[in-house]
C-alpha positions as CSV (number, residue, x, y, z in Angstrom):
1,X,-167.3,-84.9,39.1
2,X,-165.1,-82.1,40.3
3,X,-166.3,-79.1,42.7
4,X,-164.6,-76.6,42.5
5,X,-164.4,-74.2,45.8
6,X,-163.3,-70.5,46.8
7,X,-161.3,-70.3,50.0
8,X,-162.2,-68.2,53.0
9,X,-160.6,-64.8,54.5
10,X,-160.9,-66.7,58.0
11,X,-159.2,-69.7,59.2
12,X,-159.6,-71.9,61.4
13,X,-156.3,-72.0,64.0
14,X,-153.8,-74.6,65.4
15,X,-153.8,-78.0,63.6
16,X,-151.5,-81.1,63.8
17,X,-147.6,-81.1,64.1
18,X,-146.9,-82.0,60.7
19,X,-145.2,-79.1,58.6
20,X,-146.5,-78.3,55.0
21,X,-145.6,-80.5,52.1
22,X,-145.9,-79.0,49.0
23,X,-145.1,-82.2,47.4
24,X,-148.0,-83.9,49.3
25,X,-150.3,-81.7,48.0
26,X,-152.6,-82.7,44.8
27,X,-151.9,-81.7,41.5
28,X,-148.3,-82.4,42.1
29,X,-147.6,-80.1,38.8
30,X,-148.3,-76.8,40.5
31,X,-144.8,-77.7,42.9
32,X,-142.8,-74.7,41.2
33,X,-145.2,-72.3,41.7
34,X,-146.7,-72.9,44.5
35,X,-142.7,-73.1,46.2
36,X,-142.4,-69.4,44.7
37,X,-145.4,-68.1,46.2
38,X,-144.6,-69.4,49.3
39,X,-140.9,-68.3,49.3
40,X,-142.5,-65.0,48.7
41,X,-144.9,-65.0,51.1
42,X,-143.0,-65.8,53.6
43,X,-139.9,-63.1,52.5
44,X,-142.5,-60.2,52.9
45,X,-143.5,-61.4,56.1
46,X,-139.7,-61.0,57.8
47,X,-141.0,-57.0,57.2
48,X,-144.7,-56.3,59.4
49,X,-145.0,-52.9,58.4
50,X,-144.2,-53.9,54.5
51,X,-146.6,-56.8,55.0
52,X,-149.3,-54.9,56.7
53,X,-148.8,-52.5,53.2
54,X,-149.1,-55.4,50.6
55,X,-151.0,-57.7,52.2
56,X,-153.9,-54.6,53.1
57,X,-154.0,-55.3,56.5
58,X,-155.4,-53.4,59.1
59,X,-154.7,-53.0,62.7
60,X,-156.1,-56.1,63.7
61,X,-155.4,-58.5,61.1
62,X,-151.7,-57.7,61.7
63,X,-151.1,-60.7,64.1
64,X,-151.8,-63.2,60.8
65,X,-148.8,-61.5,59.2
66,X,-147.1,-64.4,61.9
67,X,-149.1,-66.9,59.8
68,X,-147.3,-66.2,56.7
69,X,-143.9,-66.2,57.9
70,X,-143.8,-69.2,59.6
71,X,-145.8,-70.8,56.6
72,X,-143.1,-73.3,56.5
73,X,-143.1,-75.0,60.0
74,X,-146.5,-74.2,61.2
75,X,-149.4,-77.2,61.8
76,X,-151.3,-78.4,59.4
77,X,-155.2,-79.0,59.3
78,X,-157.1,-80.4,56.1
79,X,-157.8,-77.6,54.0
80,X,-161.6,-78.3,54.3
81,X,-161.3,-77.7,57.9
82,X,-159.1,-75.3,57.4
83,X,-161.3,-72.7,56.3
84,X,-164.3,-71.1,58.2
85,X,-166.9,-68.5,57.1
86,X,-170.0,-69.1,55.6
87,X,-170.0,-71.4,53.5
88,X,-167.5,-73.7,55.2
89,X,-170.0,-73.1,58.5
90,X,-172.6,-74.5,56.3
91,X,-170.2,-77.5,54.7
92,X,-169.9,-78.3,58.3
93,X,-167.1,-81.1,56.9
94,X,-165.7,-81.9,60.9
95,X,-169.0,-83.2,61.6
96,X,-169.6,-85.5,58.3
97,X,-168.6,-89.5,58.5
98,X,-165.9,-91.2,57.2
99,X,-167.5,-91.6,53.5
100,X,-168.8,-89.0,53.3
101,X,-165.2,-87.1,53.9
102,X,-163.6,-89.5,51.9
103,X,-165.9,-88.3,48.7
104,X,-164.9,-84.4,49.6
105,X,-161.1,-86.0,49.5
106,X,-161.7,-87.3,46.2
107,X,-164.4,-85.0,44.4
108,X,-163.7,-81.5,46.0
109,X,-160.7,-79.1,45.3
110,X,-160.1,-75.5,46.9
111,X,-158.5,-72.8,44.8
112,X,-156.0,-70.9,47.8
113,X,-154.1,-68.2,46.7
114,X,-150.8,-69.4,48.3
115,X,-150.9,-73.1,46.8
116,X,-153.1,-73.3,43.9
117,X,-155.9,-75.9,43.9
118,X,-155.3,-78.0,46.8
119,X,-157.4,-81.3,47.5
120,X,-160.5,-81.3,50.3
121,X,-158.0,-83.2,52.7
122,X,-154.3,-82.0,51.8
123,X,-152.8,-80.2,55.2
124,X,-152.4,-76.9,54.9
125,X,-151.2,-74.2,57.4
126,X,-152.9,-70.9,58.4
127,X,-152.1,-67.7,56.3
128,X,-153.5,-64.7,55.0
129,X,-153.4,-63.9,51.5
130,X,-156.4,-62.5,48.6
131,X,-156.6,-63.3,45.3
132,X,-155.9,-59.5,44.3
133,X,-152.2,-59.5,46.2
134,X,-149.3,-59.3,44.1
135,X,-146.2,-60.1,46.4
136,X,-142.5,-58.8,45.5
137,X,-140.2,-60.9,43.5
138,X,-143.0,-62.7,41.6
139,X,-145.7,-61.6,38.7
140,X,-149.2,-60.8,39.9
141,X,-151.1,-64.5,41.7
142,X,-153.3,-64.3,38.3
143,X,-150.0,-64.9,36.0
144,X,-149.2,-67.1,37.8
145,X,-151.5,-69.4,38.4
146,X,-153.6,-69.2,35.3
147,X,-152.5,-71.1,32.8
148,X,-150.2,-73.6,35.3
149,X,-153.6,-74.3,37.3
150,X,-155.9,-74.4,34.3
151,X,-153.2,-77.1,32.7
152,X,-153.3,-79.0,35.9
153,X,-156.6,-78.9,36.0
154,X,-156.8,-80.5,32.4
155,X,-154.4,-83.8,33.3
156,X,-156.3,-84.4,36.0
157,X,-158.9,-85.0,33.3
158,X,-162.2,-84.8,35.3
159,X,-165.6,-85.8,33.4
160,X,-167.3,-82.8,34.7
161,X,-166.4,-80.0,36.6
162,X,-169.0,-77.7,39.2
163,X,-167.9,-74.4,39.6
164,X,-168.5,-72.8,42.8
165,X,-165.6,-70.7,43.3
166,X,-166.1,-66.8,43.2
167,X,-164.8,-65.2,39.9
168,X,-161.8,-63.9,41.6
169,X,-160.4,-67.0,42.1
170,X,-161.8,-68.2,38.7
171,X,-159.1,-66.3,37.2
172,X,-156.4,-68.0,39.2
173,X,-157.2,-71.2,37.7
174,X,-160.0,-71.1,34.4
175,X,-161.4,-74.7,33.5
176,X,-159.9,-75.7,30.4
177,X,-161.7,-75.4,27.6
178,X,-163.0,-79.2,26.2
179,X,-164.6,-79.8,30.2
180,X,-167.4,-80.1,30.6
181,X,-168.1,-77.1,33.5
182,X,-171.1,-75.6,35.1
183,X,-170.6,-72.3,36.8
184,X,-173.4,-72.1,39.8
185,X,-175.0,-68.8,40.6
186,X,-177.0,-68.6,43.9
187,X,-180.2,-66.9,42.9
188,X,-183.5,-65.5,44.1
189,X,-186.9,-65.0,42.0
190,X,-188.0,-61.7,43.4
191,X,-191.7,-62.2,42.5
192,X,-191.7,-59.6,39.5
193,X,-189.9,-61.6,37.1
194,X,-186.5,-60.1,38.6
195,X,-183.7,-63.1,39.1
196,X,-181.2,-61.6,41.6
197,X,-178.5,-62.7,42.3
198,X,-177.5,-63.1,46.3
199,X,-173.9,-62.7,48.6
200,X,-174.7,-63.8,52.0
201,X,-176.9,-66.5,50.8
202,X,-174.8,-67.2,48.2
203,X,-172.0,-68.9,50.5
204,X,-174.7,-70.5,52.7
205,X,-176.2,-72.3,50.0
206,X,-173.1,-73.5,48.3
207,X,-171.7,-75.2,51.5
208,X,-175.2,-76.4,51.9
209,X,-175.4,-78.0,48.3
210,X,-171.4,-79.8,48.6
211,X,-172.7,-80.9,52.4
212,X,-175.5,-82.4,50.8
213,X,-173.7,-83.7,47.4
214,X,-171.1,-85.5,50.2
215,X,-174.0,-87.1,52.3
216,X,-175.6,-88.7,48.8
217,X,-172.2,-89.0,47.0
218,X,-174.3,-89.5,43.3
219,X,-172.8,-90.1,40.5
220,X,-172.8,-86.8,38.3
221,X,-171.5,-86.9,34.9
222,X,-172.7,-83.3,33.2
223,X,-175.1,-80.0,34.1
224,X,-178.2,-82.4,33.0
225,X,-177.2,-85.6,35.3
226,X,-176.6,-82.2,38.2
227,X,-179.5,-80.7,37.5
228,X,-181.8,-84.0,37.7
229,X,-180.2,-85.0,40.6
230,X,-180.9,-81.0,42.5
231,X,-184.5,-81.6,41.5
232,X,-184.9,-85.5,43.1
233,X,-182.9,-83.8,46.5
234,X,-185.1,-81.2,46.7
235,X,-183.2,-78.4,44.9
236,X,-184.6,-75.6,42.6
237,X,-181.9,-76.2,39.9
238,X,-182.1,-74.8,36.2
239,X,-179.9,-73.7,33.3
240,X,-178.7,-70.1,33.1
241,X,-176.8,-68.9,31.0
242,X,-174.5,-70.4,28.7
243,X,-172.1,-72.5,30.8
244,X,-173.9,-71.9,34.1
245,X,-175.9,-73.4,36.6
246,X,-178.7,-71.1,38.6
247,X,-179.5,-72.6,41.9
248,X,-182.7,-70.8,43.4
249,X,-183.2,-70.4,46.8
């Protein structure tokens, strides 16, 4: 099984001395592009005020334009620790054992905007950039992830895929069609036959659910094998719609 994840706005600082290596990072495919984002990223950065303009900064997020240009010397942390917010509070992956960080190396990627899908543990720098950005000197993220990351995504040949990721960043890097793939929705039955669907919950209970998947580490072939498993954790799992997962809280 792969789980697929949505990166965070907020990061976490600092990190080891130990510069980005793009060729370090998984899917080692993605190299080009994610050389050309960065190169971009970086360029805009030498320019705070053009930054701040492209990037949709305000005030106070200006100091993080420092992030992005010095992308390619800063420290490194794993990506999983990288990231904070919600639903990386929840994941909580610092405090988890050995195995059970070892299975998030192996089963859990992050879709960044910068790099692409990048493994639970491949060292990654601080930086600020949104799915929706479109830098100078390159096409819009979308165009250029897309198709690279969704034919990445296809040699790594994964059995089944779980889709947590918001649709955003679904778009920088759709499942190929032919895997199997479950897209979760975090739900709520409102008591008059209403399924909503939530946000701040949302994040909480994804975290929650890898947290939990990492502690167990079962084996999960397809939405059936997930779904069984949800119910024997103590889950409220079901099929949605075509393709999707709902998990009820």
């Amino acid at each position: 099984m792969l789980i697929l994840l949505p990166p965070s706005e907020t990061k976490r600082p600092g990190g080891r001395a130990r510069p980005l290596d793009v060729g370090a990072l998984a899917l080692q495919g993605l190299a080009p592009q994610r050389e050309a984002v960065v190169d971009a990223l970086v360029a805009l950065s030498a320019d705070e005020d053009a930054a701040a303009r492209v990037l949709k900064l305000s005030a106070r997020q200006r100091g993080e334009i420092a992030d992005n240009a010095a992308l390619r010397s800063a420290p490194t942390m794993p990506a999983v620790d990288r990231y904070t917010g919600v639903l990386y509070d929840a994941l909580d992956a610092a405090s988890l054992d050995a195995p059970a960080r070892r299975w998030l190396g192996t089963h859990v990627m992050i879709q960044s905007a910068p790099f692409g899908p990048v493994g639970a543990l491949d060292a990654i720098p601080a930086y600020r950039l949104s799915a929706g950005a479109s830098l100078p000197g390159i096409p819009p993220l979308r165009r250029v992830w897309a198709d690279a990351a969704g034919a990445a995504l296809a040699d790594a040949t994964p059995r089944f895929v779980l889709d947590l990721r918001s649709e955003a960043y679904v778009a920088l890097g759709p499942v190929p069609a032919g895997i199997p793939t479950a897209y979760v929705r975090v739900v709520t039955d409102a008591g008059d036959g209403v399924t909503r669907a939530l946000n701040h919950f949302n994040k909480h209970a994804k975290g929650a659910l890898v947290r939990l998947l990492a502690q167990t580490r079962p084996r999960i072939g397809g939405t059936a094998a997930f779904l069984t498993w949800a119910g024997r954790a103590g889950l409220t799992a079901r099929s949605g719609a075509p393709g999707e997962v709902d998990l009820v809280v």
